[in-house]
C-alpha positions in Angstrom: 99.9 126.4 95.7 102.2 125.1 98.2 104.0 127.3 100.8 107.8 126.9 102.0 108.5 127.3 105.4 106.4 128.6 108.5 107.3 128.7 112.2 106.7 126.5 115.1 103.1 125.3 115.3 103.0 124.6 119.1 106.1 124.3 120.8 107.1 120.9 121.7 107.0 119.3 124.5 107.8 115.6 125.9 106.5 113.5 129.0 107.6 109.8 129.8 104.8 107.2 129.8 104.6 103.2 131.0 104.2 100.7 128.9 103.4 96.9 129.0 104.4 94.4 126.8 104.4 90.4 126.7 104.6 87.3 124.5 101.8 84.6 123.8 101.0 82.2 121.6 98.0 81.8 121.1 95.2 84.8 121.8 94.2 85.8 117.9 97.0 83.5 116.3 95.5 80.6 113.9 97.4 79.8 110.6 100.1 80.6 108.0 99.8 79.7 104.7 102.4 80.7 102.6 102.6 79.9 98.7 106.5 78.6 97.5 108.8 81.2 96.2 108.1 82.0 92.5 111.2 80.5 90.6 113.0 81.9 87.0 114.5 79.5 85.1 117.6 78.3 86.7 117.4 80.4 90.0 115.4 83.2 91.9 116.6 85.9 94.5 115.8 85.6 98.1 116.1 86.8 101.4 118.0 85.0 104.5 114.6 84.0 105.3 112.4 84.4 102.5 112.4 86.6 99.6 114.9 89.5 98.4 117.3 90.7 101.1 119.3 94.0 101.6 121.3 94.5 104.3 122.8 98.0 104.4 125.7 98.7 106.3 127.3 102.3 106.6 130.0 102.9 104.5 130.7 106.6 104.8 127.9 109.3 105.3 127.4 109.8 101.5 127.5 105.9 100.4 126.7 102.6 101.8 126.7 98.7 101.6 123.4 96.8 100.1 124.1 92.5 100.6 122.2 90.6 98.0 121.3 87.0 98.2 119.5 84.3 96.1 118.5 81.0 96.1 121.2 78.3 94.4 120.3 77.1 91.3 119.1 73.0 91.4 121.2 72.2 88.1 124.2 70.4 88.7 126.1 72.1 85.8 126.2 75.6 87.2 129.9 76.5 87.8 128.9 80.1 89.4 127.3 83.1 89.5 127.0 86.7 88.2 125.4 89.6 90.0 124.5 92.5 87.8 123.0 96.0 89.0 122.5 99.7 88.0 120.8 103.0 89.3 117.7 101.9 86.4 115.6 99.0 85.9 116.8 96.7 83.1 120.1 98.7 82.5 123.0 97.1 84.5 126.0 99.2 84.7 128.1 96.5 86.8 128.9 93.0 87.2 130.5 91.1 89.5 132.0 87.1 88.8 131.2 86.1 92.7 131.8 82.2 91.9 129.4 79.6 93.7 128.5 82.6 96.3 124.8 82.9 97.1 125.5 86.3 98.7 127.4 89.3 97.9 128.2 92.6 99.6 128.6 95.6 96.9 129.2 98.6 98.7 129.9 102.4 97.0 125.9 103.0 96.6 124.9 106.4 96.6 122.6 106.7 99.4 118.8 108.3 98.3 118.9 106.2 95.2 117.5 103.2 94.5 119.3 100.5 92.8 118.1 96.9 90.9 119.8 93.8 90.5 119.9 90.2 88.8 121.5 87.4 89.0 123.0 85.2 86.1 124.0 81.3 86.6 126.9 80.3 84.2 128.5 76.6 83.5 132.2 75.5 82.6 131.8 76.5 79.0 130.8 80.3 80.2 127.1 80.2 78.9 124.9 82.4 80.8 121.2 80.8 82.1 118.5 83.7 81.9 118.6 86.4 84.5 116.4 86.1 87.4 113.7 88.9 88.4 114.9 91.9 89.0 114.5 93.0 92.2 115.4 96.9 93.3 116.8 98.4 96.8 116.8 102.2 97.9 119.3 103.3 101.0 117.8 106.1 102.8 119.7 109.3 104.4 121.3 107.5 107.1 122.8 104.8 104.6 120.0 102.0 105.8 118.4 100.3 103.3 114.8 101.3 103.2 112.3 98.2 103.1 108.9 97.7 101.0 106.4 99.2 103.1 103.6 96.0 102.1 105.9 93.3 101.2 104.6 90.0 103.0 107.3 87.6 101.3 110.5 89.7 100.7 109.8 90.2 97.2 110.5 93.7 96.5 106.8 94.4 95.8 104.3 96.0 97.7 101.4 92.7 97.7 98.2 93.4 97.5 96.5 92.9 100.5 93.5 93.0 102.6 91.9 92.4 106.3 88.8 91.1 106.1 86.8 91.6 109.6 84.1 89.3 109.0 87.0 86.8 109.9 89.8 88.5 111.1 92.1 86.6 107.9 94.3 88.9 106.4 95.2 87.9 102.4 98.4 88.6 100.2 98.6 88.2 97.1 102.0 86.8 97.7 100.1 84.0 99.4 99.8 84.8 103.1 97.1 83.6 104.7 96.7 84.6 108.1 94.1 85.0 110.9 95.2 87.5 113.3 92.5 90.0 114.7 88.6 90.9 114.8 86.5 92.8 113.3 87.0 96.1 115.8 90.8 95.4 115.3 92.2 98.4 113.2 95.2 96.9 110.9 98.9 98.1 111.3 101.1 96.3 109.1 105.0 97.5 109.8 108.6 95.6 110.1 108.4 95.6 113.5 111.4 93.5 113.5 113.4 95.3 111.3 114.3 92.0 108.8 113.0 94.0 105.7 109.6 92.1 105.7 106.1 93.6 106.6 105.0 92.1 109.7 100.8 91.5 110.3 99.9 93.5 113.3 96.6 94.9 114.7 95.6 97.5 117.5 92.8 96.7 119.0 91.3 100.3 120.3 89.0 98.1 123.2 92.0 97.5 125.3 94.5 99.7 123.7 96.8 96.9 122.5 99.1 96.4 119.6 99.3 92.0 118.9 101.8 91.9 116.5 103.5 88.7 114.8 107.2 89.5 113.8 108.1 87.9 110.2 111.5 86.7 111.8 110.6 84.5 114.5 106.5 83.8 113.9 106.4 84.4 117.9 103.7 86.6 118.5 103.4 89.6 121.3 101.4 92.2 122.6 102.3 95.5 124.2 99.6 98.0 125.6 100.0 101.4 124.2 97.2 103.8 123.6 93.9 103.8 124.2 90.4 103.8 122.3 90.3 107.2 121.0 93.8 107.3 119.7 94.6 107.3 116.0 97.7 104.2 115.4 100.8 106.1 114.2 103.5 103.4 113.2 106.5 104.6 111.8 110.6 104.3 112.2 110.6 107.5 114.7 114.4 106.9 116.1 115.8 105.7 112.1 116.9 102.4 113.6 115.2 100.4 110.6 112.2 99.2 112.6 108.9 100.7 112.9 108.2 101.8 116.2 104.7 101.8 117.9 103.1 105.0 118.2 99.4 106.8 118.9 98.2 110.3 117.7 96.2 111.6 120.5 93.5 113.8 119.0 92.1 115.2 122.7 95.9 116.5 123.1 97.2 116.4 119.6 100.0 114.7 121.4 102.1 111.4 120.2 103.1 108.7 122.1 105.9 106.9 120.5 107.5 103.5 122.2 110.9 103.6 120.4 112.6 100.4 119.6 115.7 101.3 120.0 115.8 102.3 123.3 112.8 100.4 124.6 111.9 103.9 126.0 108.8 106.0 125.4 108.6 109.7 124.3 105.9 112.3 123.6 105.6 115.5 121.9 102.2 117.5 121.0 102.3 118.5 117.5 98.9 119.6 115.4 95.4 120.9 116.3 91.9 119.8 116.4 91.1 118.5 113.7 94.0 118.1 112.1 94.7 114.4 110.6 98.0 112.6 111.4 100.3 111.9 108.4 103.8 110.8 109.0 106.4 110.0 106.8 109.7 110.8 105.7 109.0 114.2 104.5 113.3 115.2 104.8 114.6 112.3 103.7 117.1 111.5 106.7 115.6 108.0 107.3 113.3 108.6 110.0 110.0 109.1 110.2 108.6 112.7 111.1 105.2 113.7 112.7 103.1 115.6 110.7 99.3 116.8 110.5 96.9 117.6 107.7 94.7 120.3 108.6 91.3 120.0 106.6 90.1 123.6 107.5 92.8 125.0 105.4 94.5 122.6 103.2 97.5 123.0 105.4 100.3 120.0 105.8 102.4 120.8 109.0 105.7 119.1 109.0 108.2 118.6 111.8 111.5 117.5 109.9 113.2 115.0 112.0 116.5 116.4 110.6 116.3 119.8 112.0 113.7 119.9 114.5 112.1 122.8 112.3 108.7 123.2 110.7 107.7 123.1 107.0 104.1 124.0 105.7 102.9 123.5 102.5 99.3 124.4 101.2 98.1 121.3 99.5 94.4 120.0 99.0 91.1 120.8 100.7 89.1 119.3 103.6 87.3 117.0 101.1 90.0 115.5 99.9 91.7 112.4 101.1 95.3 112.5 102.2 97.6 110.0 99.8 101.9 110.6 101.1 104.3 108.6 99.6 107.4 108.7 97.7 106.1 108.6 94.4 109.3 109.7 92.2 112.0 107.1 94.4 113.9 110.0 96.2 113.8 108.4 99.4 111.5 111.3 100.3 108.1 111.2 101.0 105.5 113.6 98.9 102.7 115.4 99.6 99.7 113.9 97.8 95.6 114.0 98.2 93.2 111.9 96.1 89.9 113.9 95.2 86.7 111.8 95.2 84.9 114.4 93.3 86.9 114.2 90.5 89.1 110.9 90.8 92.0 113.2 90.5 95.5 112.7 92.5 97.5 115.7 93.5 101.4 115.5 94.2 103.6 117.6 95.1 107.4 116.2 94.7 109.1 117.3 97.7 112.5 117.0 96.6 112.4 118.8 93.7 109.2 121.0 94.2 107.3 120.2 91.2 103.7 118.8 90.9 101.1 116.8 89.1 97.6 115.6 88.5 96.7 112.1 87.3 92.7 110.8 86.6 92.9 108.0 88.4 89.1 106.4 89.8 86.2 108.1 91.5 84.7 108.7 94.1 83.6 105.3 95.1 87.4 103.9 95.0 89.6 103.7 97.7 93.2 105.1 96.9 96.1 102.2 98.4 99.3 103.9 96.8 102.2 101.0 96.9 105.2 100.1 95.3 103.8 97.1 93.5 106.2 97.1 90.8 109.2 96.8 92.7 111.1 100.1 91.4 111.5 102.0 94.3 108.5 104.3 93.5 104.9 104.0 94.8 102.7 103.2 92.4 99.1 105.3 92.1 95.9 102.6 92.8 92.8 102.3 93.8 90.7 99.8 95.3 87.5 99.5 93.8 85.0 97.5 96.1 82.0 97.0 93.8 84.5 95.0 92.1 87.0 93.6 94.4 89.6 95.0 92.0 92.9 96.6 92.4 94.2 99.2 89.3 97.5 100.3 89.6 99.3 102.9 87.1 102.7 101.4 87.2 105.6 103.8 87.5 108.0 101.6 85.9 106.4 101.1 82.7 103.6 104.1 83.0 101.2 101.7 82.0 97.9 100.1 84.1 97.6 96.9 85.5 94.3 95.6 87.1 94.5 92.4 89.9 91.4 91.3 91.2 92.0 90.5 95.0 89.2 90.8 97.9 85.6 91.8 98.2 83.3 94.8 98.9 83.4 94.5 102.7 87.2 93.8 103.1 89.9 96.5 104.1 92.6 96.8 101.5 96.1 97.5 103.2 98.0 100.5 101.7 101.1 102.8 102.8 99.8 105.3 105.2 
């Protein structure tokens, strides 16, 4: 059953450490093959660069500002645009006329709720084209709007991806094709950049170096941080809407974060041996917080960003594989495990307390939770490598889906 609140687990402490980065273009950069952007009908949504974009932009502390744009429709009858969107999927509680736009700004959204949106092309007599795809954004605490952890292209969806190490490729399913890495390399996909887009990025434990390739300007860079017996902790640690670089040091159960926005490093020691690092959102406040899983006891240790303070909950045993994410769209992230023994997930719903079991795979399968239905809710899957196959139990609809996409010896890429 899971506990509330415990004390400090060790005191924190910080020390400063050096760090070196540079640019280069070629080391383990080959090729990018990107598929064209899925059209509907008359138009599809986009980013400023590719795909779906949200920008936020703080409105007051309780509400803020998402900016949608889409692609212009090629018919030469289209007189303008609607933009519809609502707090559920397919139920659109406002529209807005915004002419031959391609961009809007709607502010007055709720922060901590996700929202979804369409778009509409009409012509001179007023008839309406069919909508586009929905796509969905969720601002977080700090009124930001909180990206697709996964999402290659921009979509909105979580792709299902994989590295395979015989090569060093990595695949979408979007349609990225990209060779970046080796087979020691250990993946760490992230928006490094902070453009809304998962960036492909490795650590290579040999040398202790992140290479990642930012999604906004395709110029690749490397920065040493770590070395080989760290654990990779990527995660937004400062709330500035880019992931930050970061180890878990298991011989000090210390992290070493490089924040972005202050190009500065910091360090605090937070678990014990043993203990396995899981960070994530856990308070909602848009930043990520460090956190341990300790298999000996089932215990999750929590250091909420918000308050400096530490929350324990009791949740799984030291067989069971550790599975956070926001699985009910709160902008929080839950406690989860997946149970080999029994193919069983177990969440615990942090904002609201309440928990569930779902039979979902076995013991062979690999859990890779992901929003891969675009509604703002990760989405329990597994990857199954006998098969290559990917089943998801979609949150939207409740119902499964089953992609094939990889092999047995690839390394499918999942929120962590």
């Amino acid at each position: 059953m899971p506990r509330g609140m415990g004390t400090d687990l060790t005191g924190a402490r910080t020390e400063r450490l050096l760090a070196r980065r540079e640019t280069f273009s070629s080391e383990p950069w080959s090729e990018v093959l990107k598929a064209p952007k899925n059209q509907l009908r008359a138009l599809s949504l986009r980013t400023l660069a590719a795909g779906i974009v949200f920008l936020a932009i703080a409105g007051t502390a309780r509400a803020s500002t998402l900016t949608i744009a889409w692609d212009p429709s090629s018919d030469p009858s289209v007189a303008g645009y609607v933009l519809y969107w609502g707090a559920q999927s397919g139920v659109y509680t406002n529209s807005l006329n915004v002419g031959l736009q391609t961009s809007q700004p709607i502010g007055g959204l709720v922060n901590n709720i996700t929202y979804y949106f369409t778009v509409r092309a009409y012509n001179s007599a007023g008839a309406l084209s069919d909508p586009s795809t929905e796509v969905s954004g969720h601002t977080n605490a700090a009124g930001r709007w909180a990206p697709t952890w996964g999402d290659f292209q921009g979509t909105g969806k979580a792709d299902f991806s994989v590295f395979r190490r015989s090569t060093g490729y990595w695949y979408s399913s979007s349609g990225v094709a990209v060779r970046w890495g080796n087979g020691n390399d250990r993946a760490v996909p992230g928006d490094y950049d902070g453009d809304g887009i998962t960036d492909v990025a490795v650590f290579r434990p040999s040398n202790g170096t992140w290479y990642i390739v930012p999604s906004s300007t395709g110029v690749p860079y490397a920065m040493q941080w770590g070395n080989g017996n760290d654990i990779p902790v990527p995660g937004d640690y400062d709330g500035d809407g880019q992931t930050d670089i970061a180890v878990f040091r298991p011989s000090n159960n210390t992290w070493y974060i490089w924040l972005s926005s202050t190009q500065s490093p910091t360090a605090a020691q937070w678990g014990n041996p043993g203990d396995i690092p899981v960070p994530g959102d856990y308070d909602g406040d848009g930043t990520t917080d460090m956190a341990t899983f300790r298999p000996s006891n089932g215990v999750w240790y929590v250091r909420q960003s918000s308050t400096l303070t530490l929350a324990t909950v009791w949740w799984g045993n030291g067989g069971d594989i550790v599975v956070p994410a926001d699985y009910d769209g709160d902008g929080k992230t839950d406690i989860a495990v997946f149970r080999p023994s029994n193919g069983t997930w177990y969440i615990y719903f942090v904002g609201t307390g309440l928990m569930a079991a779902y039979q979902w795979g076995n013991g062979a399968d690999i859990p890779v939770p992901g929003d891969y239905d675009g509604d703002g809710k990760a989405d329990i899957a597994i990857f199954r490598p006998s098969k290559g196959t990917w089943y998801v139990l979609q949150s939207r609809t409740g119902t499964p889906e089953a992609v094939q996409w990889g092999n047995g010896l690839d390394t499918p890429l999942f929120y962590r």
